[in-house]
PAZANU-506236 format. One record per residue (C-alpha): x, z, y negated; residue in one letter; chain. Coordinates in nm, 3 decimals, padded with zeros to 5 digits. Example, Ala and Ser with C-alpha at 12.3 -4.5 7.8 and 13.67 -1.06 7.14 Angstrom:
<sites>
       px       pz       py  aa  ch
   01.230   00.780   00.450   A   A
   01.367   00.714   00.106   S   A
</sites>
This chain:
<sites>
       px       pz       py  aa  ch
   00.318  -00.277   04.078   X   A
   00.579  -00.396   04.351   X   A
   00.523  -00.412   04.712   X   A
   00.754  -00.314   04.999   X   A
   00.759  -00.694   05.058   X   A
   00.838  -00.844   04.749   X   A
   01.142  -00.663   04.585   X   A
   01.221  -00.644   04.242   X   A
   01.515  -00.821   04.088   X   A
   01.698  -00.479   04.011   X   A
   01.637  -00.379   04.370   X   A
   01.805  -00.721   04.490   X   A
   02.072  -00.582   04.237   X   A
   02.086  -00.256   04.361   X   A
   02.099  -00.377   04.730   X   A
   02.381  -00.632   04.624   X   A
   02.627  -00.363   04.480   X   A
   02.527  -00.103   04.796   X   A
   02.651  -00.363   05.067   X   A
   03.010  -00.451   04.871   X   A
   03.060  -00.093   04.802   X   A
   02.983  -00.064   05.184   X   A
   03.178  -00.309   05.281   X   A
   03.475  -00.199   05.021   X   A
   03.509   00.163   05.249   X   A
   03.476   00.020   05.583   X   A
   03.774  -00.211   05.474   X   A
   03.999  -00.015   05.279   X   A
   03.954   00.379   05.372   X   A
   04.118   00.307   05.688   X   A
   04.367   00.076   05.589   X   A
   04.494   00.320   05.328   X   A
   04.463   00.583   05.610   X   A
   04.711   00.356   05.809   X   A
   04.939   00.326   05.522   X   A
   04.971   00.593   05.467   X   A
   05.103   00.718   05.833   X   A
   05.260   00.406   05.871   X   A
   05.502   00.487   05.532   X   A
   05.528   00.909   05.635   X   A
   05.682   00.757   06.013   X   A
   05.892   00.461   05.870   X   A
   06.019   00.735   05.604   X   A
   06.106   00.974   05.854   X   A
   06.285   00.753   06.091   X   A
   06.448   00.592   05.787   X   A
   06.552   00.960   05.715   X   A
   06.667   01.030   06.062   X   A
   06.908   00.704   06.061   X   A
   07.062   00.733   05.754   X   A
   07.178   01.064   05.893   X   A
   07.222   00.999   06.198   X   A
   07.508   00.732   06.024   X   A
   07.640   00.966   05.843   X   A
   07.763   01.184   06.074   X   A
   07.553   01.493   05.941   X   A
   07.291   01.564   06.245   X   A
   07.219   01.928   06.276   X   A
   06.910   02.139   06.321   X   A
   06.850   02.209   05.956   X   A
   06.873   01.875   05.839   X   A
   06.687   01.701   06.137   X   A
   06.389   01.932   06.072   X   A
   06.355   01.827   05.756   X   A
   06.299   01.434   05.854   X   A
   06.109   01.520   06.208   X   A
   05.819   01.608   06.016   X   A
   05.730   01.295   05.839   X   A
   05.749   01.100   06.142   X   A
   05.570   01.336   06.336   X   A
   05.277   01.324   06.102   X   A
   05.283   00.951   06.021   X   A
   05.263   00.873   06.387   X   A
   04.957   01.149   06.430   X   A
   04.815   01.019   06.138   X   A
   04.815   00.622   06.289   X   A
   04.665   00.725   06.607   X   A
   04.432   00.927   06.452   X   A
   04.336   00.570   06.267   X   A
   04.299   00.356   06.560   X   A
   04.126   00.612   06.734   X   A
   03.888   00.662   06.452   X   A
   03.848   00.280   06.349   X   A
   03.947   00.030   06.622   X   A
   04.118  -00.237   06.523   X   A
   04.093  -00.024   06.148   X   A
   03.740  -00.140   06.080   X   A
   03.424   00.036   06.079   X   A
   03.155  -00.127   06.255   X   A
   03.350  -00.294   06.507   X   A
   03.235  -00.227   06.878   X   A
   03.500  -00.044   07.109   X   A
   03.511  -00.368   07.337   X   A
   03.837  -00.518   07.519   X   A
   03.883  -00.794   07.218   X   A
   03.885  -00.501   06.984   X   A
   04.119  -00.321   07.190   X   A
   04.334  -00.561   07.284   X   A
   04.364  -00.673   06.877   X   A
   04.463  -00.244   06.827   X   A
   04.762  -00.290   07.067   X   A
   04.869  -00.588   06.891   X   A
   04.877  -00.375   06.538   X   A
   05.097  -00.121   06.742   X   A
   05.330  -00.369   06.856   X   A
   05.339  -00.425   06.544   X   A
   05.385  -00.098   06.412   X   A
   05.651  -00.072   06.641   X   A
   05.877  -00.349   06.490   X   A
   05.854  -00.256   06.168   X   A
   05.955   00.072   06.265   X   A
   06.234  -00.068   06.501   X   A
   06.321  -00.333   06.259   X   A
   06.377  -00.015   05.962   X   A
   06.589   00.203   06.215   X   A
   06.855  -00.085   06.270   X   A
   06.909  -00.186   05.935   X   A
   06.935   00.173   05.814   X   A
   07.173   00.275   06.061   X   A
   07.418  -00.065   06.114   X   A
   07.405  -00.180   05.792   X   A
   07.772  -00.129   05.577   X   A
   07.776   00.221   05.379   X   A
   07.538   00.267   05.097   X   A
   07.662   00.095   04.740   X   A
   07.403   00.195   04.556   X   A
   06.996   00.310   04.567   X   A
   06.902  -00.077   04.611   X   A
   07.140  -00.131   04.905   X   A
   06.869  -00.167   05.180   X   A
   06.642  -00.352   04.953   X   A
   06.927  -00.601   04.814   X   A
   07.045  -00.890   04.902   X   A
   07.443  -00.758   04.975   X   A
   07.579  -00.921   05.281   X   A
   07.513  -00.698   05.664   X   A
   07.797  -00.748   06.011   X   A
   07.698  -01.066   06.172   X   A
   07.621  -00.979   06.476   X   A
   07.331  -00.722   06.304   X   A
   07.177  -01.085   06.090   X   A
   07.192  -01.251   06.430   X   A
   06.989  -00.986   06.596   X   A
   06.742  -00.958   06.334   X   A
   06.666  -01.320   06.276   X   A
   06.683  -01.442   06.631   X   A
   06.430  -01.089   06.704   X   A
   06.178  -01.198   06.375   X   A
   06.175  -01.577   06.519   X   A
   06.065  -01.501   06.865   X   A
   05.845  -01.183   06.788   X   A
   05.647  -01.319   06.494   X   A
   05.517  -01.633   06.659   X   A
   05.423  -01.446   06.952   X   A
   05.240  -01.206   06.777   X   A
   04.988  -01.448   06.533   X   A
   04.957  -01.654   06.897   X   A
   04.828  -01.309   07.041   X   A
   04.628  -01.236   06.688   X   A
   04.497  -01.575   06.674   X   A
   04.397  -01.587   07.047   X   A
   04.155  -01.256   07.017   X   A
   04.014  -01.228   06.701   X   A
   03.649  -01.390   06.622   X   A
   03.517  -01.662   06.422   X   A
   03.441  -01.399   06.146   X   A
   03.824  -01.265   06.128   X   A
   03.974  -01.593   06.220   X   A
   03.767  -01.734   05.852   X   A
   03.908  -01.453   05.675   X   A
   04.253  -01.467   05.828   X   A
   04.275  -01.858   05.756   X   A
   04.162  -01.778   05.362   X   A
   04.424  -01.501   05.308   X   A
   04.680  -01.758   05.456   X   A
   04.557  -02.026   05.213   X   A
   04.533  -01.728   04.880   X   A
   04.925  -01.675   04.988   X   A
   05.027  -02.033   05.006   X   A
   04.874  -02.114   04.713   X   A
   05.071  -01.797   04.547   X   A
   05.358  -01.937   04.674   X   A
   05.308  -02.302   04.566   X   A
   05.306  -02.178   04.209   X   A
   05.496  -01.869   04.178   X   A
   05.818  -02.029   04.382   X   A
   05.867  -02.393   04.177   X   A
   05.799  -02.173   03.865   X   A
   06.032  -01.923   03.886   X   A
   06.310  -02.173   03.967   X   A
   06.236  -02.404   03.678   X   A
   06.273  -02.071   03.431   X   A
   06.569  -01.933   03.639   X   A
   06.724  -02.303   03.541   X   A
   06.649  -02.264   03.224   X   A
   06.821  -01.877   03.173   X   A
   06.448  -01.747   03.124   X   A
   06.476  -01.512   03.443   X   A
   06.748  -01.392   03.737   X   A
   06.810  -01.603   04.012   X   A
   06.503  -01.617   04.269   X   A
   06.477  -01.376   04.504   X   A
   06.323  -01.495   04.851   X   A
   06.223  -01.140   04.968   X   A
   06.054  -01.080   04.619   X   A
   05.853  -01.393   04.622   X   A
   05.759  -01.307   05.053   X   A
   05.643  -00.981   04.965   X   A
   05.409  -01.097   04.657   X   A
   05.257  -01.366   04.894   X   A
   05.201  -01.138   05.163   X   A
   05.014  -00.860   04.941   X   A
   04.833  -01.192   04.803   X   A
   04.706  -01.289   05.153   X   A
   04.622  -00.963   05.233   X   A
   04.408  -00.943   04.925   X   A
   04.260  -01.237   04.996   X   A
   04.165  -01.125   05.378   X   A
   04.031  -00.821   05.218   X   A
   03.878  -01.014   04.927   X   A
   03.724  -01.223   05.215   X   A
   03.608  -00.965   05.381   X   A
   03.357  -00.802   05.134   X   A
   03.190  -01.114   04.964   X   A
</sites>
C-alpha cells in the first residue's frame, strides 16, 4: 500500500502528462483564439482594399467584407480580455497590461501594413501577386521599409523592457530555435539552388519558416 506521501511512479507519470497537457491549453487555446480573429480582420480589411482599388464600393459588396473584420476584431478583444497578455494564469497587473497593448500595436501594423500593400500595390497579375516577389511604386517600398525599420526595433525594446525573467528565457530560446533554422535552411538551399536542385531562394519563404520555428520554440519552451 502507498501513502499520500510517497507517490507511486505511475502517479509521478500521471502528474507529469496532467501539467504539459495543462500547460499545452493555457498556451495554445488562446493563441489559436487570436489567430483566428487576427486572420477574419486582416481578411476583411484585405477584402475592403482590394475593392476599394477597384473602383467597385457599394453597399452590397461592402457588406459582404464588413463582417469579417467586424468579427475578427470582436473576437481579439474578446482574447485579451479573456487572457491578458493571451496566457492563462497571468495576473491582470500593469506589466501584463502594458505587454497586451504592445500585441495591439502590433496587431495594428500588421493590419495597417496589409491595407497599403493591397490597395497601392500595381493591379493584380495573378493569385500570387501579393505574396510574390513582382516589383511595387517606389515611393510604396520606401514607406514600408523605412516604417518596418523604425517600428520593429521599437517594439522588441518595449517587449524586451516588460516581460519577466520567465518570458524573457523563453523569448531568448525561440530566437536561438529560429537562428539556428536559419543557419541551416538558408546556406542549404543556396548550395542546391546552385546546383539546379531547387528555384532560386526566396527571402520571405525562408523569414516566415524561421519565424513559425521561433514561435515553436517559445511555445515549446513554454510547456517543458
Amino acid at each position: 500500500m502507498t501513502s499520500k506521501t510517497n507517490p507511486t511512479d505511475r502517479d509521478i507519470d500521471d502528474s507529469w502528462y496532467d501539467s504539459r497537457w495543462a500547460g499545452f491549453k493555457r498556451v495554445m487555446i488562446p493563441a489559436m483564439v487570436f489567430a483566428v480573429g487576427l486572420g477574419l480582420a486582416l481578411g476583411g480589411v484585405s477584402a475592403m482594399a482590394v475593392i476599394g482599388r477597384k473602383g467597385e464600393l457599394g453597399l452590397a459588396r461592402i457588406a459582404m467584407a464588413l463582417p469579417f473584420l467586424l468579427i475578427g476584431l470582436g473576437i481579439i478583444v474578446y482574447a485579451f480580455r479573456k487572457w491578458p497578455t493571451l496566457r492563462v494564469g497571468d495576473p491582470d497587473t500593469p506589466r501584463t497590461r502594458r505587454l497586451g497593448k504592445g500585441v495591439y500595436v502590433l496587431m495594428i501594423f500588421a493590419i495597417g501594413t496589409a491595407m497599403i500593400m493591397v490597395t497601392f500595390m500595381p493591379e493584380a497579375r495573378g493569385p500570387n501577386s501579393f505574396f510574390g516577389n513582382g516589383p511595387i511604386p517606389p515611393a510604396l517600398g520606401a514607406v514600408m521599409a523605412i516604417g518596418w525599420m523604425i517600428f520593429m526595433p521599437i517594439l522588441s525594446i518595449y517587449n524586451r523592457r516588460n516581460v519577466d525573467e520567465v518570458d524573457r528565457t523563453t523569448f531568448e530560446f525561440g530566437e536561438t530555435v529560429g537562428f539556428q533554422v536559419f543557419a541551416v535552411l538558408a546556406p542549404v538551399w543556396w548550395v542546391a539552388w546552385r546546383g539546379g536542385f531547387v528555384p532560386q531562394p526566396d527571402v520571405m519563404i525562408i523569414f516566415v519558416i524561421v519565424l513559425v520555428a521561433s514561435t515553436i520554440g517559445n511555445l515549446w519552451k513554454r510547456l517543458v
